[in-house]
C-alpha positions in Angstrom: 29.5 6.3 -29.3 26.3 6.3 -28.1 25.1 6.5 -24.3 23.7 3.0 -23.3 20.1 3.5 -20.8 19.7 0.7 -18.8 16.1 0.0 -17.1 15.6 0.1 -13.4 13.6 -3.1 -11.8 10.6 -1.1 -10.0 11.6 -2.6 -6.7 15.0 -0.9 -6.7 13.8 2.4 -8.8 12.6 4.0 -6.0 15.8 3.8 -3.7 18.8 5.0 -5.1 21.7 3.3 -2.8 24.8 6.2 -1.7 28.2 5.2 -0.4 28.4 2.2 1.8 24.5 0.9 2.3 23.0 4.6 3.1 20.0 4.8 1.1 18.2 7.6 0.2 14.2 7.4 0.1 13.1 9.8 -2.9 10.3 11.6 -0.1 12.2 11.7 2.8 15.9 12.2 1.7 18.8 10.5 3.5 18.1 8.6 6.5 20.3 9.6 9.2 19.8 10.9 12.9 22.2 12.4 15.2 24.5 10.6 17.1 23.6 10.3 20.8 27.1 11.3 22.2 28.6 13.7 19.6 32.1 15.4 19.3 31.4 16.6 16.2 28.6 18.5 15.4 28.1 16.4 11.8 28.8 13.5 12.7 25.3 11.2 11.5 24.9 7.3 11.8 22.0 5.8 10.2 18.2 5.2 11.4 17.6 1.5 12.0 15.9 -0.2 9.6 12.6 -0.4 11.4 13.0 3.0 12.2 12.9 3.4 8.4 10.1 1.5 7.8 7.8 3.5 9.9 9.0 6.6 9.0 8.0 5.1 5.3 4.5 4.2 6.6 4.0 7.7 8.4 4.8 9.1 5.0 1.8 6.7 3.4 -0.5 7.6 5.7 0.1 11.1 5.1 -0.5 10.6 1.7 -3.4 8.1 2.3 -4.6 10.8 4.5 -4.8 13.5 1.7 -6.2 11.6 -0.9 -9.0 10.9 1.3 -9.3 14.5 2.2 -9.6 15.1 -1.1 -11.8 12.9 -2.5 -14.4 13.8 0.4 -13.8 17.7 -0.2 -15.2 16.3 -4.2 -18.2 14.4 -2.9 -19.1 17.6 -0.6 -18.9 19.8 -3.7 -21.4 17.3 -5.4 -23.5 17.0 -2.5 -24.4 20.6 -2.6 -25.0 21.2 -6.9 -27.1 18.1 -6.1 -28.9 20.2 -3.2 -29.5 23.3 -5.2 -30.3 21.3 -8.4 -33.3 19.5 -6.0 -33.9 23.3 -4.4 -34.6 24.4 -8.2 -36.8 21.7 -8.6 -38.7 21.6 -5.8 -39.5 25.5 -7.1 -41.1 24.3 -10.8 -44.4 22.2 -11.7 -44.4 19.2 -13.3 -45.7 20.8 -16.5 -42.3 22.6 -16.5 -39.4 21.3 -19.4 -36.7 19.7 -17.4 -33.3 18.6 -19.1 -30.7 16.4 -17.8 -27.4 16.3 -18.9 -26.4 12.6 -20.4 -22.5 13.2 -21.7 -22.3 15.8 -23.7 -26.4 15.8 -24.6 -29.2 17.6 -22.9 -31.9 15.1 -22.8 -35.7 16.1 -22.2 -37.1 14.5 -19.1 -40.0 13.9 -16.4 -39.6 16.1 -13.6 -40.3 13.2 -11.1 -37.9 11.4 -12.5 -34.9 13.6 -12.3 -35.9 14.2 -8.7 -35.8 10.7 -7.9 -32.8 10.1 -9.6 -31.3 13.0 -7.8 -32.7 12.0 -4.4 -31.0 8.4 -4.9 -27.8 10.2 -6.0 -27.9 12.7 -2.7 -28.5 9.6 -0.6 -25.5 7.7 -2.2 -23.4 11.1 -1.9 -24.2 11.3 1.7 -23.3 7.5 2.4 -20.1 8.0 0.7 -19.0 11.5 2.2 -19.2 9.4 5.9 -17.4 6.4 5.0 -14.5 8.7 4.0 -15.0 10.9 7.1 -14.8 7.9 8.8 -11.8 6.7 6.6 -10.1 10.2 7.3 -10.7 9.5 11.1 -9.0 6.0 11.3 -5.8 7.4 9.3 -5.7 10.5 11.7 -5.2 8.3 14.4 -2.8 5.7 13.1 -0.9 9.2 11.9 -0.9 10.2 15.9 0.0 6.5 17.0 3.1 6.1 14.5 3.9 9.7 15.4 3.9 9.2 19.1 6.0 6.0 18.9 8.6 7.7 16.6 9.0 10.3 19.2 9.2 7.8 21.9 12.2 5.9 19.8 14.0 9.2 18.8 13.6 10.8 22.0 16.0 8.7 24.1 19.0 9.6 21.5 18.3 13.3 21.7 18.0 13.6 25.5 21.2 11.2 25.8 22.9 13.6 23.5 21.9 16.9 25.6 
């Protein structure tokens, strides 16, 4: 007899229920914090639900935080063959055969041209590159914020439990 799959509504595929309502996040793993007055040393209850939710969001803005990272690292790496492809301009006459590369063709070209299509390029690199900086910035800070006020909440159970 064959095994029967069933499909998992999206909503629920990423939470995968354990036991009585404990639910166990597929980044973060179970969601559980010591008890504030323990007799046993395993005894665990479950983070509040809000608690959960922000933990959730500190976890997106981690990963919000290194997709940005990345995608400005990129641009930087662009911004500098598009430097020393102006540098090596900058060093020939405009008598000089220039080629650009259109897809997978090298295409003959005016000098002038390429440099003023690689000028516009650099400038829109450059606009780009600081908007993410900036983006990077803003998502450092709500990390800090989220951080702080997770400490703040967790705190009181650890020191009650000292």
């Amino acid at each position: 007899m064959p095994c029967e799959l069933r499909r998992i509504p999206s909503c629920v595929s990423s939470l995968l229920v354990l036991g009585r309502s404990k639910l166990l996040h597929p980044f973060i793993g179970p969601a559980k914090f010591p008890v504030a007055r323990r007799t046993n040393l395993s005894e665990e209850v479950e983070l509040p639900p809000q608690l959960q939710e922000q933990l959730a969001r500190l976890q997106q803005l981690q990963q919000t935080l290194q997709a940005v990272t990345s995608q400005k690292q990129q641009l930087e790496i662009e911004l500098s063959e598009t430097d020393r492809a102006l540098a090596e301009l900058d060093k020939i006459t405009d008598q000089t055969p220039v080629y650009k590369s259109v897809g997978s063709l090298l295409l003959k070209s005016e000098r002038q041209t390429v440099l003023s299509e690689l000028k516009e390029r650099k400038e829109l690199l450059g606009t780009r590159i600081t908007v993410l900086g900036r983006q990077e910035e803003r998502t450092k800070e709500r990390m800090k914020e989220l951080q702080t006020k997770l400490q703040e909440k967790l705190r009181p159970a650890s020191a009650a439990a000292s």
